[in-house]
N, C-alpha and C positions, 0 to 999 in steps of 0.2 A: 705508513706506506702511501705513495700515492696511487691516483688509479693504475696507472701500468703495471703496479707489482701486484696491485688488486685480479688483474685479469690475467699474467701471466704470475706460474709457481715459479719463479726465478733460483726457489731452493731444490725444486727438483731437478731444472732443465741444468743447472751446474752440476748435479752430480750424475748425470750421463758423461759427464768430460773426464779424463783422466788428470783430477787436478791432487795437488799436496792440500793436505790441512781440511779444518772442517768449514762448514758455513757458517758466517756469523749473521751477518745483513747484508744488503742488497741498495745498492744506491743507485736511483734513475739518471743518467747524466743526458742534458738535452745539449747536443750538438748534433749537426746534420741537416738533413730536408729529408734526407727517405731512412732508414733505421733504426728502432729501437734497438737503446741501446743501455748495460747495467753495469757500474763497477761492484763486484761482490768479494765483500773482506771476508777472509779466513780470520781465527778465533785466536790464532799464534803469528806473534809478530815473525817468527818465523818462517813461515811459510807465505809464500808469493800471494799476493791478489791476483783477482784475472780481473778481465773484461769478455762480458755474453751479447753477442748482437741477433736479435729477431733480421733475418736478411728480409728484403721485403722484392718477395719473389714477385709480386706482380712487374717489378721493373728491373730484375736480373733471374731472368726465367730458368737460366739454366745453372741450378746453382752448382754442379757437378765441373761443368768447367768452369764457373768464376772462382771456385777453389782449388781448382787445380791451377790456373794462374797464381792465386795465391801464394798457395805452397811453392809451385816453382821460383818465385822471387825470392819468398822471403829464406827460404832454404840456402839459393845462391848467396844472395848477400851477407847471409849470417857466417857462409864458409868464407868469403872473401874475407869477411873482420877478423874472422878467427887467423884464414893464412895468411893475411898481410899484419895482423898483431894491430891491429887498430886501435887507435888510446882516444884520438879527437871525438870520436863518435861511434862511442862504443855499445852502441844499444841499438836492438832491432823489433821489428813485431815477431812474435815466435807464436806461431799453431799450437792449442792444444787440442789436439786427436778427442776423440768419443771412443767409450769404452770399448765398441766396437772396433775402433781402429780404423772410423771412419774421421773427415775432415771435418765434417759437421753433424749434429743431430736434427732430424726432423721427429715430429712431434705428432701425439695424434689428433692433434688439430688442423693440422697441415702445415704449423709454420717452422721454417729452417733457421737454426740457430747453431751460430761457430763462438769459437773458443779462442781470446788468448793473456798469455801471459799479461797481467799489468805492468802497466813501464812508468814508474814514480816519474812526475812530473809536476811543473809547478803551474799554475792556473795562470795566463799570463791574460794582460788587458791588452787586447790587440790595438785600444786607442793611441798607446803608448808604446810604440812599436820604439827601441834605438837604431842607431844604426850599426851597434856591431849585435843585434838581434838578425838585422837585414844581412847581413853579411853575413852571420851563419846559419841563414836560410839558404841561401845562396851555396852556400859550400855542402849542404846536407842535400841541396837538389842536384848539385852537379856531381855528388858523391852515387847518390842513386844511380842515374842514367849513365857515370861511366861504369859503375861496377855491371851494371847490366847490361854493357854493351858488347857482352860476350857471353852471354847467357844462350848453358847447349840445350837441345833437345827440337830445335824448329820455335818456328814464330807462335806466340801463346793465341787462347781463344780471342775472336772478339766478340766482346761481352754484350755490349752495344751497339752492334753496327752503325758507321757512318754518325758517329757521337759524337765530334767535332769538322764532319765534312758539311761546309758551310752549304750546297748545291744541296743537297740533302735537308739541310735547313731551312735553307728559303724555301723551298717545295714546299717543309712543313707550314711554313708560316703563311705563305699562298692559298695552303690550301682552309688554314684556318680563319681566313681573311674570307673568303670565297662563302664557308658554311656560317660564320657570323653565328654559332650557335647561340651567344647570350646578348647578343644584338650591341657587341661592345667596338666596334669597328667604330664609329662612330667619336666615340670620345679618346680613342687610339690615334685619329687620322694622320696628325704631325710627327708623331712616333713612325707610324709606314710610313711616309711620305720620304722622312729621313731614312728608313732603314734603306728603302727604293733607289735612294740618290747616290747611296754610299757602296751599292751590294759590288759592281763590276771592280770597283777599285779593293775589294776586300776579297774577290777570288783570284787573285792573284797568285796567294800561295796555293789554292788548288791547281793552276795551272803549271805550274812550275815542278809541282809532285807529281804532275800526269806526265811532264819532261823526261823524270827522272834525274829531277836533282835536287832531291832531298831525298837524304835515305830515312827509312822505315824503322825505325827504331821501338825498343821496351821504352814507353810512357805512363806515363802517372795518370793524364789525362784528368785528374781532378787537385791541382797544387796553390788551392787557394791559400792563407798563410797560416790559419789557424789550425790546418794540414799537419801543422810541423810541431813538435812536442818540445819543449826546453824546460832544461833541469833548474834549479833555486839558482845558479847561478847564469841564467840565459845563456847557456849552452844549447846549442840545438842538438837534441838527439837521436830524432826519424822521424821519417815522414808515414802518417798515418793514414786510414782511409783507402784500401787498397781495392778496393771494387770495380774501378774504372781502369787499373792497371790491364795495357792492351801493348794494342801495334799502335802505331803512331809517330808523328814529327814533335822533335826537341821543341820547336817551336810553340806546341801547343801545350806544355810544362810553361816554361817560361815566361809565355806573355800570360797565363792565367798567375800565376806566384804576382809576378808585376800589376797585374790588374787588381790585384786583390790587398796587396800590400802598400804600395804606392798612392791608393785611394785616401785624402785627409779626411775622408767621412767614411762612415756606415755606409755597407750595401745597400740599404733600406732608407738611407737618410731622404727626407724628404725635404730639406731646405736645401738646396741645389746651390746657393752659394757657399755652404762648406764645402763644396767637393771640388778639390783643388788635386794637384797631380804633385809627392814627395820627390821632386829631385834629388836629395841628401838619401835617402832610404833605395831609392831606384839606382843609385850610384855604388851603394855600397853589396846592393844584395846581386847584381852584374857581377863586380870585382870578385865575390867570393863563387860565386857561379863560374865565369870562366877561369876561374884558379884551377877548377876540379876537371873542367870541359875542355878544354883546349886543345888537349889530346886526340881526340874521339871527333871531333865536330870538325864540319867540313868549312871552308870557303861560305857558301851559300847559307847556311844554316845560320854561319854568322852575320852575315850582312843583310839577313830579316829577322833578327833577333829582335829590335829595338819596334820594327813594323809588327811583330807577332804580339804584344801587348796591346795593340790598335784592334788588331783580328781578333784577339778572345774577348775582347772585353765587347765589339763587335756581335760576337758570336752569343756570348751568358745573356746580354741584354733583346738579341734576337729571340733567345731562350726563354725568358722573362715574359715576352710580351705576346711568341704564341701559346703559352699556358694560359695566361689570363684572356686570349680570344675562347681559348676550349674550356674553359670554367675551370683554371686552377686544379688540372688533375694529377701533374708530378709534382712542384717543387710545393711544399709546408707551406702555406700563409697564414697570416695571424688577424686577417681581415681584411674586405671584400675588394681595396683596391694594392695590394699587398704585392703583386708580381709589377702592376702597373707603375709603379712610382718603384720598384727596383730599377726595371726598365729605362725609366728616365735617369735616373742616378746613374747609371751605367753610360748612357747618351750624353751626360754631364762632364761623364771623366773623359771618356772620348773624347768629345772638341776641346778638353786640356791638352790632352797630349798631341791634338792637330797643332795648337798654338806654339808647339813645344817639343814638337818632334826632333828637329834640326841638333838640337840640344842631347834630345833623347839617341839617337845615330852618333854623335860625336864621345860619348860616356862608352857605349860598346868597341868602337875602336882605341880608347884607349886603355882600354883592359885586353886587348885583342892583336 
């Protein structure tokens, strides 16, 4: 066992759930920056495995409606597969209820913990991304946002207020430039200096949504690529991670999938000449995106599609850099200059895709 299962009963908190089959063991899977998270096998190859995530309420406080978005997606989408007979992608996240016949169990420690079904999949190396992998990213994110884009009941919670509104961002990062709590401003200053110079031409699509021409659409709001699950034979079969699922612009799916997938280094790379920008992979996972989108997406939507990868990647590495002013209090790091040098990595793929935009604009129209 390692410590996580040391501190959490991982054998009791699964049978609060209403799962098939008994407990066998419990495996700690580390993916993420905020959740623990467990795959626990049953004893009978028969019966399903699941996945147990400790939700980590300090940064989705209300966990009442982040499961109630939840549910409402994954519910939706699972009837779309069902009434449109679905074969390409035929696998979704599914809720497992609490005995209760609640969406999740809290604990008498205080911590909150959901339930779901496991979705066999294969461990894929994200270094070795191909490009009909990109491609059927692409088709599993465009498959999301259009099956959602009739999704009844009213607009879902927002989870996170103003979680990719850039205004709201720089504020934060103003203000954490200002308190200099760990007196790290200093070794940052080229980092702001560039965030500074770059901010007015990156609120652009705030301005345009205050317009009213971008509609407000069900988003993923976190479609980094490792997001997405593929079978043994790199089939994509959903996209995971539903926490961040809110109101929002197409556009902030798409240039985050693009920023994350199209990067020829690590998030975290710290030699700054691997991080080059995949054209072959940005090409492909476009084509399969608006194969699914075309329908649903407006004009506008389209024609900042190829700038919306400029903006998230913008926006994670604005992200990046006011944690490490506030002493690394959300995202994981693995030591002490860990958001800092994400930061630059991010700042690195950026002025690729400045060199290379032209390129990038001319791929979206002609899939468009």
């Amino acid at each position: 066992m390692n410590k996580h299962q040391n501190y959490f009963d991982v054998k009791s908190i699964i049978n609060q759930f209403e799962i098939s089959g008994d407990f066998c063991r419990a495996e700690s899977i580390s993916v993420g920056h905020i959740n623990d998270t467990f795959l626990i096998k049953t004893k009978d190859d028969n019966d399903p495995d699941y996945v147990i995530q400790r939700i980590n309420h300090n940064i989705f406080k209300d966990v009442d409606k982040l499961m109630d978005n939840i549910y409402r997606v994954t519910t939706h989408i699972t009837n779309k597969l069902t009434t449109l007979k679905e074969t390409h992608h035929n696998r979704y996240l599914e809720l497992v209820k609490s005995k209760n016949q609640e969406l999740y169990y809290h604990d008498k420690f205080g911590n909150y913990w959901r339930c779901y079904v496991y979705c066999p999949n294969k461990t894929v190396d994200f270094n070795v991304i191909t490009p009909a992998m990109a491609f059927e990213g692409g088709v599993v994110l465009g498959k999301f946002q259009a099956f959602l884009s009739d999704l009844p009941g009213g607009r879902l919670h927002d989870i996170i207020p103003d979680f990719h509104n850039l205004e709201k961002r720089l504020s934060d990062f103003n203000m954490a430039i200002k308190n200099n709590l760990l007196k790290r401003v200093k070794i940052a200053k080229a980092e702001i200096d560039f965030f500074n110079y770059r901010a007015m031409e990156m609120l652009k699509v705030n301005e345009i949504g205050k317009q009213g021409l971008l509609p407000v659409r069900v988003t993923h709001n976190d479609t980094k690529f490792n997001n997405i699950l593929f079978d043994e034979n790199a089939n994509a079969l959903c996209i995971i991670d539903l926490d961040t699922v809110m109101n929002g612009y197409v556009l902030f799916d798409f240039g985050d999938a693009i920023r994350t997938l199209a990067n020829t280094a690590a998030e975290d790379e710290t030699n700054l000449s691997r991080v080059k920008f995949n054209f072959e992979l940005y090409d492909c996972f476009s084509k399969g995106y608006l194969k699914e989108t075309l329908p649903i997406l407006t004009k506008t939507e389209i024609e900042y599609l190829a700038f919306s990868a400029k903006l998230m990647t913008y926006i994670i590495a604005l992200r990046f850099l006011t944690d490490f002013l506030n002493g690394d209090v959300y995202f994981k790091i693995n030591y002490k200059t860990h958001n800092l040098n994400r930061a630059r990595n991010q700042l690195e793929l950026l002025k690729q895709m400045d060199k290379n935009f032209g390129r990038m604009s001319e791929i979206i129209g002609k899939y468009s």
